[in-house]
C-alpha positions as CSV (number, residue, x, y, z in Angstrom):
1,X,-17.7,-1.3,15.5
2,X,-15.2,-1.7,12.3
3,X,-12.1,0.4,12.8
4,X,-9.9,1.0,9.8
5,X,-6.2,1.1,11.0
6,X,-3.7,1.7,8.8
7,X,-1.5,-1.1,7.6
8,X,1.2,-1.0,5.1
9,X,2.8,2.0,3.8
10,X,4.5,2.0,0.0
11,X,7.5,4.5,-0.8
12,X,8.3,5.3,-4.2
13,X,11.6,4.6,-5.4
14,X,14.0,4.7,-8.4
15,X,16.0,1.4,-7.7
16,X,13.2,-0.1,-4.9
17,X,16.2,-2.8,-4.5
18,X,18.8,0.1,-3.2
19,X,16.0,1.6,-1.3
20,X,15.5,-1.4,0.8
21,X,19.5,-2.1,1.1
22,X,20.0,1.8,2.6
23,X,16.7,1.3,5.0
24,X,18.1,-1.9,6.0
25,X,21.8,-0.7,6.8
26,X,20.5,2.4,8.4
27,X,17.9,0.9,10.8
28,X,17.7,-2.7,11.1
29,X,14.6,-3.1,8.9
30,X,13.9,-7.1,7.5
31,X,13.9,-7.0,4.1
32,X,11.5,-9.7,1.9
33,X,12.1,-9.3,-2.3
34,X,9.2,-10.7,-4.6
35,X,10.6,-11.9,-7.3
36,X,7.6,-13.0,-9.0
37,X,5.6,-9.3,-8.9
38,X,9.0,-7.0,-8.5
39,X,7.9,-6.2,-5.0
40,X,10.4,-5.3,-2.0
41,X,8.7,-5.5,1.4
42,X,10.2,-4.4,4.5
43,X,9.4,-4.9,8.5
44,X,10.9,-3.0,11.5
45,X,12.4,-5.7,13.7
46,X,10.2,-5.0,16.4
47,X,6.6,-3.7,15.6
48,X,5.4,-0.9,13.6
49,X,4.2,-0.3,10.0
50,X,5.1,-2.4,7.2
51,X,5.4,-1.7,3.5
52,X,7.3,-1.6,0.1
53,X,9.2,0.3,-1.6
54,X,7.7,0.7,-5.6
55,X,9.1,1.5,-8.8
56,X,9.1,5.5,-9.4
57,X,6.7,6.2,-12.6
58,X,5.0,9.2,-14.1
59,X,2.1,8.5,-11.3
60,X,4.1,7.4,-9.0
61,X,6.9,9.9,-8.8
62,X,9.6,10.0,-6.0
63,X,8.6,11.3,-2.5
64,X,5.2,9.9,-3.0
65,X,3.7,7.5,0.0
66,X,0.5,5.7,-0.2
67,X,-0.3,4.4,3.4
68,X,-2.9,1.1,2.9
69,X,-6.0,0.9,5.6
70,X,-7.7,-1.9,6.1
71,X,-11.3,-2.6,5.6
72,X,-13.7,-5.8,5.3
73,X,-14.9,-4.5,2.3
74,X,-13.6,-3.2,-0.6
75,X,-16.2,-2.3,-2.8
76,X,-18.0,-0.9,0.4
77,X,-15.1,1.3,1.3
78,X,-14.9,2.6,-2.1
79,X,-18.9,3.2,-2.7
80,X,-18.6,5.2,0.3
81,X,-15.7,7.1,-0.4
82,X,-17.1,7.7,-4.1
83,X,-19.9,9.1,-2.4
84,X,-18.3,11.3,0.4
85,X,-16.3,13.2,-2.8
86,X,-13.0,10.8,-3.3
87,X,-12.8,9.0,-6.3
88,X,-11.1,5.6,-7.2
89,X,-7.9,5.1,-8.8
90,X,-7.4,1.9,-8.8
91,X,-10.5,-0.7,-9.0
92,X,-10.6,-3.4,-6.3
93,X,-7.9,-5.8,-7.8
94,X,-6.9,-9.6,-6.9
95,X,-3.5,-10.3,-5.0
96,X,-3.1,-13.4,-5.6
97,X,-3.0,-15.6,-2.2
98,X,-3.4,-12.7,0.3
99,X,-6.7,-10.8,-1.0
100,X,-7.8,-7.5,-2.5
101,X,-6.5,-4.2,-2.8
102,X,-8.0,-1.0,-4.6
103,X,-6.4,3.1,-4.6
104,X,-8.2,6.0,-4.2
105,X,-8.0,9.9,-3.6
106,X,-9.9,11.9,-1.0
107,X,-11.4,15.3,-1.9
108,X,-8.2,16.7,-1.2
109,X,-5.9,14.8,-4.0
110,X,-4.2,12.3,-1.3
111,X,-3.3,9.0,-2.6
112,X,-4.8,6.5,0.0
113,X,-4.7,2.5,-0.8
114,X,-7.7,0.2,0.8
115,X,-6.2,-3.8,1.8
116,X,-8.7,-6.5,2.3
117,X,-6.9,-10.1,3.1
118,X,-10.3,-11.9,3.2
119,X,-10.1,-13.4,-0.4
120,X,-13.7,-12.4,-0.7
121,X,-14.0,-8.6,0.4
């Protein structure tokens, strides 16, 4: 049986660069800055859910958090969500070198993200 656990959580941000300095002085969390796509990752030293902090925008406002669940298949996932009353946000996109992603809300208006790292899902 597929289980779908949740793997990456994003927190919205106005300076994503001060957000990840605070988090880091306050508990320890590794901090990893992508240049190239404006992306700041961090870890917990020792287990635990990983993310990134984004860029605040008119859909993406501060206090928002999209937790990222993992599935072997993207379109799947969202064919079945479409059809269970959710509705996509965000088609199933490329990240380059690590996979697929794609957004969507549940019936209820939560913002969920889907994460495939099989280049092919």
């Amino acid at each position: 049986m597929t289980t779908y656990p949740v793997n990456h959580l994003e927190i919205a941000a106005s300076d994503p660069k001060a957000a990840a300095e605070f988090y880091k002085a306050v508990f320890g969390w590794k901090i990893e800055i992508e240049e190239t796509m404006n992306y700041v990752q961090f870890a917990a030293e020792e287990g635990g859910i990983g993310g990134a902090f984004t860029e605040v925008s008119e859909n993406n406002p501060a206090g928002t958090l999209v937790p990222y669940v993992t599935t072997d298949d993207i379109q799947a996932s969202l064919e079945k969500i479409g059809s269970n009353g959710g509705s996509t946000v965000v088609p199933k996109t490329e990240i380059p070198g690590f996979g697929h992603f794609a957004v969507f809300t549940d019936p209820t208006g939560n913002k969920i993200g889907l994460y495939s790292g099989n280049p092919e899902s």
